[in-house]
C-alpha positions in Angstrom: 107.2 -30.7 25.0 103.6 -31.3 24.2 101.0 -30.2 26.3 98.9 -33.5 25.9 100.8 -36.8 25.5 98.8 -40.1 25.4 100.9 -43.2 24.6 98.7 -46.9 24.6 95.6 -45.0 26.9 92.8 -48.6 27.3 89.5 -47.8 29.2 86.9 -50.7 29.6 83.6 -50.8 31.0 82.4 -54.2 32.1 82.5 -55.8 28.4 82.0 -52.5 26.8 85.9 -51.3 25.6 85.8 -47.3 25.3 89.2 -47.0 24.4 91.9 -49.7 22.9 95.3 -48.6 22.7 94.3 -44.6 21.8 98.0 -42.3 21.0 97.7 -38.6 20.9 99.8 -35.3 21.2 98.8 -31.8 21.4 101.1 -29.3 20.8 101.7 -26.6 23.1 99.4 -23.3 22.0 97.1 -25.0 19.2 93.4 -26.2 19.2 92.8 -29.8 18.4 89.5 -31.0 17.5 88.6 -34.6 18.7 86.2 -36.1 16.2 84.3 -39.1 16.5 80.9 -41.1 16.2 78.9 -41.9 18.8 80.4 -44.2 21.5 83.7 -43.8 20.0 85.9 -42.6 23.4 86.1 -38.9 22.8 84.4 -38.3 26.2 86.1 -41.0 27.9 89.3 -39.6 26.6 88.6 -36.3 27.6 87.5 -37.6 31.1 90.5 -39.6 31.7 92.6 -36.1 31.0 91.1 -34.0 33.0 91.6 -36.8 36.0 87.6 -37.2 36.3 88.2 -41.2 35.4 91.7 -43.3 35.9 92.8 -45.4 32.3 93.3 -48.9 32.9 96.4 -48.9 30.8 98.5 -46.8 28.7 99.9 -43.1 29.7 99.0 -39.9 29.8 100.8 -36.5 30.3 99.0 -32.9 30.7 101.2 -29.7 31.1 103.9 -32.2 31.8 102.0 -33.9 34.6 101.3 -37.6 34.7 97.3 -37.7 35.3 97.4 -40.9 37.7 100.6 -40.2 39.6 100.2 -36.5 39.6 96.3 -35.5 39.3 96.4 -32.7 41.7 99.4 -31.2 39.3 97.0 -31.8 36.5 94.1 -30.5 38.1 95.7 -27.1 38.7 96.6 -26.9 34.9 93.5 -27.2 33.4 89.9 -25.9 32.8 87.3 -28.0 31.9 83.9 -26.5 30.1 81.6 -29.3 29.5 78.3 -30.0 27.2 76.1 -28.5 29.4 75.8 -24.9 31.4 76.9 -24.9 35.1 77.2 -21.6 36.2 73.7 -20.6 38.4 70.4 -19.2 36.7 69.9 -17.7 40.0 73.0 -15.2 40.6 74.0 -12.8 38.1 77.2 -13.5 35.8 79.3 -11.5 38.1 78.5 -13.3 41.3 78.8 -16.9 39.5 82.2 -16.0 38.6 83.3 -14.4 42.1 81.9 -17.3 44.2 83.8 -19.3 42.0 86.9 -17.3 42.7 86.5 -17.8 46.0 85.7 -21.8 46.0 89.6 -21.3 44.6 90.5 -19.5 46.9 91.4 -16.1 44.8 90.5 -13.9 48.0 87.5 -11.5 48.1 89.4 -9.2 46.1 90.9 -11.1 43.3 88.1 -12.7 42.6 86.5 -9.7 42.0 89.2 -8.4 39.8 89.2 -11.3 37.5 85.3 -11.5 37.1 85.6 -8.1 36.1 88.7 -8.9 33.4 87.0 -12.0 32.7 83.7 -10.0 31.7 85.3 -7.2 30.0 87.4 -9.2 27.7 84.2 -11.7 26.3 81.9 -9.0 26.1 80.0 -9.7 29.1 80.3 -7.0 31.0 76.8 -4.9 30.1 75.3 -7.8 31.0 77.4 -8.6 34.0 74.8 -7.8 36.8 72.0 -9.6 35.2 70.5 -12.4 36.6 71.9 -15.4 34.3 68.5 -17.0 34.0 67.3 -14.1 31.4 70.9 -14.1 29.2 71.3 -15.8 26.0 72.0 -19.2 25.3 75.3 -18.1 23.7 75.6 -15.6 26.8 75.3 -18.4 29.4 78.0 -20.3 27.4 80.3 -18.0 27.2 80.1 -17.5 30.9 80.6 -21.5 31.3 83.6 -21.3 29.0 85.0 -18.3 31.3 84.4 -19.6 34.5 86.7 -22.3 33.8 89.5 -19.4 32.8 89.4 -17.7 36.7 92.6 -19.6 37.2 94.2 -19.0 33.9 94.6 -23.0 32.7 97.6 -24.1 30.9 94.8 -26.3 29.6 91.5 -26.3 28.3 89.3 -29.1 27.6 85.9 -28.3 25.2 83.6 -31.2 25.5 80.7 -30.1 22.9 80.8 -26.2 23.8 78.0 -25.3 21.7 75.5 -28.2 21.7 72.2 -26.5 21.4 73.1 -23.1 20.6 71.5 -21.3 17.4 73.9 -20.0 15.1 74.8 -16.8 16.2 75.7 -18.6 19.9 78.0 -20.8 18.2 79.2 -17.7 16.4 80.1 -16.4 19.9 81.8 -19.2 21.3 83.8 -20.0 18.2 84.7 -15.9 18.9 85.9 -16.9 22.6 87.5 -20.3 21.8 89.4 -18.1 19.0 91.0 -15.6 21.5 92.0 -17.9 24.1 93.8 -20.0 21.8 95.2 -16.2 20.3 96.4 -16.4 23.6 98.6 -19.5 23.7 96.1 -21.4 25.8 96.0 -24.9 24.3 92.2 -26.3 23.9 91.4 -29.5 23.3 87.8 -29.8 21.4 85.3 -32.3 20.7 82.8 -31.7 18.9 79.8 -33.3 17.2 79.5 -30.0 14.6 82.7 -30.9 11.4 82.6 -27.2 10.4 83.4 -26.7 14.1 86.0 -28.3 13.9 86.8 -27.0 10.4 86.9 -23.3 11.5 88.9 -23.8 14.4 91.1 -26.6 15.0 94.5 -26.8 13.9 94.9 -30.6 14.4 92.1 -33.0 13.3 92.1 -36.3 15.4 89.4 -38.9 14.4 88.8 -41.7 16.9 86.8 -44.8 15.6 86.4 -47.6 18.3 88.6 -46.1 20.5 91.6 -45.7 19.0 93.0 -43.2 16.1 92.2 -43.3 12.3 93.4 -40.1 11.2 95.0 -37.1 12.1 96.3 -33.9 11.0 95.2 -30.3 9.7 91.9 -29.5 8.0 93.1 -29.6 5.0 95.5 -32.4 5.3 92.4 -34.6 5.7 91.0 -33.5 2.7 93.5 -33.6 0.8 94.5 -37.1 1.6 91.0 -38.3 -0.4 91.9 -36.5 -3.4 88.8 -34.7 -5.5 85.2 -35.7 -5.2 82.7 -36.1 -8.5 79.5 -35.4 -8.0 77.2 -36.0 -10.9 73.0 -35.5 -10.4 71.5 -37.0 -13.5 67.9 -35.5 -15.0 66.2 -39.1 -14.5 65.8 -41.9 -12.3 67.0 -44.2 -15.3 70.4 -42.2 -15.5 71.8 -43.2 -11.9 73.0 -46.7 -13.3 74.8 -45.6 -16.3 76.8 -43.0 -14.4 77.4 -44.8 -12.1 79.4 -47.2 -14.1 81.0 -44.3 -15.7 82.3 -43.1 -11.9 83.4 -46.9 -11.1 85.3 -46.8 -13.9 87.2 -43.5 -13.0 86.8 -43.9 -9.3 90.2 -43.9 -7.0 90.6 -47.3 -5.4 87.6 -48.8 -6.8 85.0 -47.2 -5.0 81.9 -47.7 -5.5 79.6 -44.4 -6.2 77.6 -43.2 -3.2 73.8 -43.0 -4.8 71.1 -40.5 -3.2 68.0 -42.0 -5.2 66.0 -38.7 -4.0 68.2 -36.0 -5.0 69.1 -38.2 -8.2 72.9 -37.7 -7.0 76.1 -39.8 -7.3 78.7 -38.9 -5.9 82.8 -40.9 -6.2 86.4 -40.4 -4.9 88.8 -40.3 -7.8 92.1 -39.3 -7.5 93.4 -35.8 -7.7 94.1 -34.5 -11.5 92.8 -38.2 -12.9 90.5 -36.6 -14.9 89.4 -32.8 -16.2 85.6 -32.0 -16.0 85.3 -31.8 -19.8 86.6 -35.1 -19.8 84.2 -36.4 -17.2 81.9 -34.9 -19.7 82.4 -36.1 -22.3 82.5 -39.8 -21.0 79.0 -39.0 -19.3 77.3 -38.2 -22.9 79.1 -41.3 -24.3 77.0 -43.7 -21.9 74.2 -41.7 -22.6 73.8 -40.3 -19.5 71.5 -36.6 -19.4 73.3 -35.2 -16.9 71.9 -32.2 -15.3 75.0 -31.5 -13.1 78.6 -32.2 -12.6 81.4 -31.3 -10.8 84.9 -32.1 -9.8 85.7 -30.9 -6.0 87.5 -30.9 -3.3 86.0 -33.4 -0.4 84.2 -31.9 2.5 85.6 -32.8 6.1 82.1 -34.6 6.7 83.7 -37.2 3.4 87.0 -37.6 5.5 84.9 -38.6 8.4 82.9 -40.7 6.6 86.1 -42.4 4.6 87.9 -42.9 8.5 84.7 -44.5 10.6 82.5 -45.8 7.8 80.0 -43.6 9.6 78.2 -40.3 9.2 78.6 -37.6 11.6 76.3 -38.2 14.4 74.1 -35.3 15.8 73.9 -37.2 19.5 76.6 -36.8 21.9 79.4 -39.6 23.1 78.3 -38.8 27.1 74.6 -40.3 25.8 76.4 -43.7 25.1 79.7 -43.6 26.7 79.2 -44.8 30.2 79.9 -42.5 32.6 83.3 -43.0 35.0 
């Protein structure tokens, strides 16, 4: 059995459709990364998972539990960290995570316990007695990602975990998210960061108007694209020439991508069509002065692009998604 089933899941808001006929499952134990531009339904998704909004057709199963017939059942399963921080600036990590204890009713003493394994195990624990309001901002997530583990979830949803976080807080998430999934917890990301995704999801989903447009592992995606030229020529006057040599060559007849101000083209062609000598070889015959080519694998920002027709967004779906 999966531990996230959607079959058909439709959510509209007044004339705005968030999701139209969305299918997904999550296998028990892995991370999978829901990608998606802006407005696409990854919130909403989420949302309708963790019980927070009811679909108005389709199904949807978590830990086995139906989330509009059984939502308490669902509710007990899971553990939901969302985009922004809400443990209290005001009470040191410790007590946020024994008052929340208590609000589940742990006891007074089991609650205390489990902050104190809770700390220990994410490296929180020098900092433990700290008010929050002078940790980190890769310290204060952490402790919003924990806080959501004081009732060990069968489930975890991740909506945008490290939105505004420099790079070594990501780094520290990405180091928690890694050992609860070590753990057999099954997480369910979204994310508006692809090497996010990239570095820790197992399963790729990419959601375009609210349904799916491609799934599967990292580098299943990539793969499915085949190589990626990308040639930057010396002058402005070179771009047209090469690009007719990469139309030529190009999988699908794609058109090259130009960057005018990086003097870069850049074309899907399938894998082993052509050698880089080759490529070469056909860019001096048009008289091209090419400063530099290559033949590569495509990035998971290409697949993204390739899926939606977009690029990857650096707002969040809760900014455009309405709220349920």
């Amino acid at each position: 059995m999966h531990a996230i089933e959607v079959v058909g899941l439709r959510k509209s808001f007044g004339k705005v459709t968030a999701l139209s006929g969305l299918d997904l499952s999550v296998p028990r134990g892995s991370v999978c990364a829901l990608l998606g531009p802006n407005g696409a339904g990854k919130t909403t998704a989420v949302r309708i998972l963790a019980t927070l909004a009811r679909p108005d057709a389709g199904t949807a199963t978590v830990a086995g539990h139906d989330v509009v017939r059984q939502p308490e059942k669902v509710r007990a399963s899971i553990g939901l960290a969302g985009q922004h921080a809400a443990v209290d600036d005001d009470l040191t990590g410790r007590e946020n995570l024994i008052i929340l204890g208590l609000m589940l009713h742990l006891g007074r003493r089991e609650a205390k316990k489990r902050a104190t394994e809770l700390l220990e195990r994410f490296a929180l624990a020098e900092a433990a007695d700290r008010l929050v309001k002078g940790w980190s901002g890769g310290m204060r997530r952490r402790l919003d990602l924990i806080a959501s583990l004081i009732v060990a979830p069968e489930v975890l949803f991740l909506d945008e975990p490290t939105t505004g976080l420099d790079p070594r807080g990501r780094a520290e998430v990405w180091a928690a998210v890694r050992e609860l999934a070590a753990d057999g917890t099954t997480i369910l990301l979204t994310t508006q960061y692809l090497d996010e995704a990239d570095q820790l999801a197992g399963q790729i989903v990419i959601i375009d108007e609210g349904r799916v447009t491609a799934q599967g592992s990292p580098d299943e995606l990539k793969d499915s694209l085949g190589s990626r030229i990308d040639v930057t020529v010396a002058d402005l006057a070179g771009l047209e020439p090469a690009a007719a040599v990469l139309a030529e060559i190009s999988a699908s007849g794609h058109q090259p991508r130009a960057d005018a101000g990086a003097r870069r083209l850049t074309a899907p062609v399938a894998a082993g069509a052509i050698t880089l000598p080759e490529l070469v070889r056909r860019l001096d015959a048009a008289g091209v002065d090419a400063e530099d080519v290559s033949v590569r694998r495509p990035t998971l920002d290409e697949v993204f692009l390739d899926r939606t027709g977009k690029d990857a967004d650096t707002e969040t779906d809760m900014a455009k998604e309405p709220a349920a």
